[in-house]
N, C-alpha and C positions, 0 to 999 in steps of 0.2 A: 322796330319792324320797317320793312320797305317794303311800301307797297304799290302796287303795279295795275294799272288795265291795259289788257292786251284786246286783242279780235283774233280769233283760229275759226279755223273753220270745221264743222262736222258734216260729211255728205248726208243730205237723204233722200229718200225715193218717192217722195212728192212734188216737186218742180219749186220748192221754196231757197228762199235766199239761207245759201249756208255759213255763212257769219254768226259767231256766238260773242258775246262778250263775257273777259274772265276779268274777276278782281279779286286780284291776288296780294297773300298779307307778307309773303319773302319770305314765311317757314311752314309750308307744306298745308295751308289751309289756303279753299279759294272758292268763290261761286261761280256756277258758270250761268248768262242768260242767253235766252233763244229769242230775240223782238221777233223773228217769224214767225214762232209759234207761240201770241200771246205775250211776249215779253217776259215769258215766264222762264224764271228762277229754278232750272232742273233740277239744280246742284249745288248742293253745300259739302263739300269735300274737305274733311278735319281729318290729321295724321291716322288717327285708329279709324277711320273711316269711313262713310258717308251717313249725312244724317239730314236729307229727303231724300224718297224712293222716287227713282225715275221706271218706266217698265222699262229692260232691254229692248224693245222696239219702236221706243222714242222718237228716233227716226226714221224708222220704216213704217208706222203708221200713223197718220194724219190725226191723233188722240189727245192733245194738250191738257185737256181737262182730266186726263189720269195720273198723270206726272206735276211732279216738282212742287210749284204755287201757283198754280193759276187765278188770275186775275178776272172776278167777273164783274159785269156793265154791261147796261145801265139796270137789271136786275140780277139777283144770285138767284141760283136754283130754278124751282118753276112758275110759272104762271100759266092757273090750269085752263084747258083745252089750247092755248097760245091765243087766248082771246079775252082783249077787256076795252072799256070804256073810257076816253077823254073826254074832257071838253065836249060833250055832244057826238065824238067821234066814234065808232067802231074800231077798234086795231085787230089785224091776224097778224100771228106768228108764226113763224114754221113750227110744227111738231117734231120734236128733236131730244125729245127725253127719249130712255130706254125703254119705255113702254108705248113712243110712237103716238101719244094722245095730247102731251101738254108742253109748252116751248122750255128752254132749262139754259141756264148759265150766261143769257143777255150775247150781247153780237162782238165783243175785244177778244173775247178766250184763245178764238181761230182764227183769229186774222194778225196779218202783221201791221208791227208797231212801228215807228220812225225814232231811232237813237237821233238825242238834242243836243246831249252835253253829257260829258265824263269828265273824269278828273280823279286826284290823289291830292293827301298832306299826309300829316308824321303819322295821322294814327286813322285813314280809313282809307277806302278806296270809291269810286262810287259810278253809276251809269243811271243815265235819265231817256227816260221814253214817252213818244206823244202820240195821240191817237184823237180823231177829230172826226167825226160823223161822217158831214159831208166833204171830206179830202180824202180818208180812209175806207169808208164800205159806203158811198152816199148812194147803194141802194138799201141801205138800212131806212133811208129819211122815208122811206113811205110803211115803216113798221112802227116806226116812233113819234111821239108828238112832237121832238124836237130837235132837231142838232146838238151835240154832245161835245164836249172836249174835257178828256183825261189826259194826266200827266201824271204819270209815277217815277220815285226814284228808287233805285237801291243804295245801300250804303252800307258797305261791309268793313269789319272792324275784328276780323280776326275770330273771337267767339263770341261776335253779335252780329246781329242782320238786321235791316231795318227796309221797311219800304212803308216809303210816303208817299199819299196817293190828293192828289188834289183835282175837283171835278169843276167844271166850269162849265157857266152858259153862256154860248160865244152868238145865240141869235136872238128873234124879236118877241119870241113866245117862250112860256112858263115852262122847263124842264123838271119833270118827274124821273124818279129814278132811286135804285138800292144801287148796294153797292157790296161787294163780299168779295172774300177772298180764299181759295179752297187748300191749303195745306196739305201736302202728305209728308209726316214725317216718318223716318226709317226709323225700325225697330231692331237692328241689328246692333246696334249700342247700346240696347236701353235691358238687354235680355231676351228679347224675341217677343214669347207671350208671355214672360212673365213681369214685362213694363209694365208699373202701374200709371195709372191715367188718372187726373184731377183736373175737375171742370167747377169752378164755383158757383154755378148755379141753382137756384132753391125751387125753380118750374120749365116744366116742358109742355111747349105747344100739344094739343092732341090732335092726330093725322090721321089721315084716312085716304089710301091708296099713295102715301105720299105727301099730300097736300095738307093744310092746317086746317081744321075745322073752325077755328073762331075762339076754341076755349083754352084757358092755361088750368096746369094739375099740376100739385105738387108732387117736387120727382118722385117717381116710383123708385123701392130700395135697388132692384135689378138695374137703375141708370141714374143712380145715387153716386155722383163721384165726387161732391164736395169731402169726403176724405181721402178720396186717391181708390180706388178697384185695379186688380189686375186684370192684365187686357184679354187672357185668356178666358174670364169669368163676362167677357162683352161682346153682345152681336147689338151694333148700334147705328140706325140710321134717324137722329130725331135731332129738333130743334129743341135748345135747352134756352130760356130766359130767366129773367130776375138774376142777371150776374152782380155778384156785389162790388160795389162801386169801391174809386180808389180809395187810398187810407190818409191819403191829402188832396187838396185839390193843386188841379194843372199836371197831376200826375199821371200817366199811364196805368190802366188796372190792370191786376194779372188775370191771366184770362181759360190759360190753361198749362197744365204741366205734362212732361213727359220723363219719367224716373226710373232708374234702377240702382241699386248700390248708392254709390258716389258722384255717376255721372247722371247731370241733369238739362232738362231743356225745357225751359222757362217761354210762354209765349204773353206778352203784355199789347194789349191797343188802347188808342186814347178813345174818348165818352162816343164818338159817332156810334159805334159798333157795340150793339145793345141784344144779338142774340149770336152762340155761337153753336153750329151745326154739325154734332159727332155723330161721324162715321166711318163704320169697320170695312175696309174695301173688300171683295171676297179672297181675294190672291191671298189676305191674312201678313202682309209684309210693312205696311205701316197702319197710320191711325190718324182718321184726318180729322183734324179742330178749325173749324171754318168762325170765321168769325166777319159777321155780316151787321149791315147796318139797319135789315129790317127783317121779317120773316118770311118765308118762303110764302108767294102770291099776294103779296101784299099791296099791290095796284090796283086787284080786286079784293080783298079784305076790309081797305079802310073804305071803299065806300058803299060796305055794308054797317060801317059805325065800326070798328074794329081799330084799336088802336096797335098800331102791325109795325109800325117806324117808319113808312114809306115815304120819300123826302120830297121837296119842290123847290127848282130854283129859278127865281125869277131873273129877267135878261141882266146877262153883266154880271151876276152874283157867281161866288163861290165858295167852296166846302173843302176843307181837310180831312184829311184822315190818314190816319199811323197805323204800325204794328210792329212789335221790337220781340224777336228772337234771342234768347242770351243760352250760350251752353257753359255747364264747368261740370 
């Protein structure tokens, strides 16, 4: 293969930088990403053809977090009412979920990102982005306890995808933080609704209005999909935990599947990422397996004693985290 990163451009009707970056493998398969909108990964484009959903108005409307892989930081999903407690501190959040009450998806999703480094060899292509509290949105620093600094990469390999994400504390106080990532993959390859879905998890968080109550239940049969459900038999917005760990160590666990016939799509992360969040969007065009490093409101869960993953890094320190996509 020969593989290529280019920059094109796609217009849109928001006043953002129209630069995309493609990495391309020289026979008809390519990702494209958006660093304006999120750095997110609209587009995995394989010959028989696309497998994430972008909406057609991708770039007519300012919506990142519907499309592609969005990237969320320094929390996934929500933290209810947009309000919790540091350090003695008070934080407000904007209310920003769909229901207008609790803040959702942390401050990278919507803003843009700064390309660092690209490049190509025999067998990948690949594009790196950074994004830094106070350089990037530093009217974030009066919502958060601390300055941030993310760097994710992509690295596409034909029928793999990989994005590596590593998070840093680049200042003089303790950085709290999740970290998640929202997938939508296309169902137009996999049978529509008759894809079946496999999530190997043995519990699901219980919610309420959205939010986690504090307790785990072993899954219910209706969101049973340690053996694979068809997606037509699924209306799914929950937090699944207890995923079973890899089969060796240093290895990547798999984490969810997406199947039909012959053709499959394998999604594996490495140990950070310890709940993953299925959901059926209503448009009914893909199926999104989020796979997060703690549970939805977990800045205020753990310090109700709740053990939620919610992380902390102290100055100087830093944290990895992977996700490997494979299709055949």
């Amino acid at each position: 293969m020969t593989f290529q990163v280019r920059v094109e451009k796609r217009p849109n009707t928001f006043g953002v930088d129209e630069r995309v970056w493609v990495l391309d493998d020289g026979h008809g398969s390519f990702v494209e990403i958006a660093p304006a909108l999120g750095f997110n990964a609209y587009r995995w484009h394989v010959p028989a053809g696309e497998l994430l959903y972008a909406d057609p108005r991708f770039f007519e409307e300012n919506k990142p977090t519907r499309s592609g892989f969005p990237i969320l930081f320094p929390f996934p999903n929500r933290i209810r009412d947009g309000r919790f407690t540091w350090a003695g501190k008070e934080y407000r959040l904007p209310a920003n979920d769909p229901s207008g009450k609790n803040a959702i998806h942390g401050f990278v999703c919507r803003r843009p990102w700064r390309v660092v480094d690209q490049g190509v060899d025999d067998g990948s292509a690949w594009v790196k982005g950074e994004f830094v509290g106070s350089q990037d949105a530093p009217e974030t620093l009066e919502l958060w306890p601390a300055d941030y600094r993310i760097t994710a990469s992509y690295c596409f390999g034909g029928d793999h995808l990989e994005l590596a994400v590593t998070v840093s504390n680049p200042g003089p106080k303790e950085l709290p933080y999740g970290l998640g990532f929202h997938p939508y993959f296309a169902l137009s390859l996999f049978g529509g609704s008759e894809a079946e879905i496999t999530v190997p998890a043995d519990k699901t968080w219980e919610l309420a209005d959205s939010l986690p109550t504090g307790q785990r239940s072993p899954v219910e049969e209706g969101r049973d999909l340690r053996a694979g459900k068809r997606y037509d038999q699924l209306h799914l917005d929950d937090v699944f935990t207890d995923l079973q760990p890899p089969t060796k160590a240093n290895e990547s666990a798999l984490r969810g599947v997406v199947r039909h016939g012959n053709r499959r799509l394998e999604m594996h992360t490495s140990g950070i990422f310890r709940e993953i969040v299925g959901f059926t969007p209503p448009h009914r065009q893909a199926i999104c397996l989020e796979p997060y490093t703690c549970v939805t409101d977990a800045i205020n869960l753990e310090q109700q004693g709740v053990d939620a993953g919610w992380r902390v890094l102290k100055p100087g320190m830093i944290e990895e985290g992977s996700v490997k996509l494979f299709v055949s």
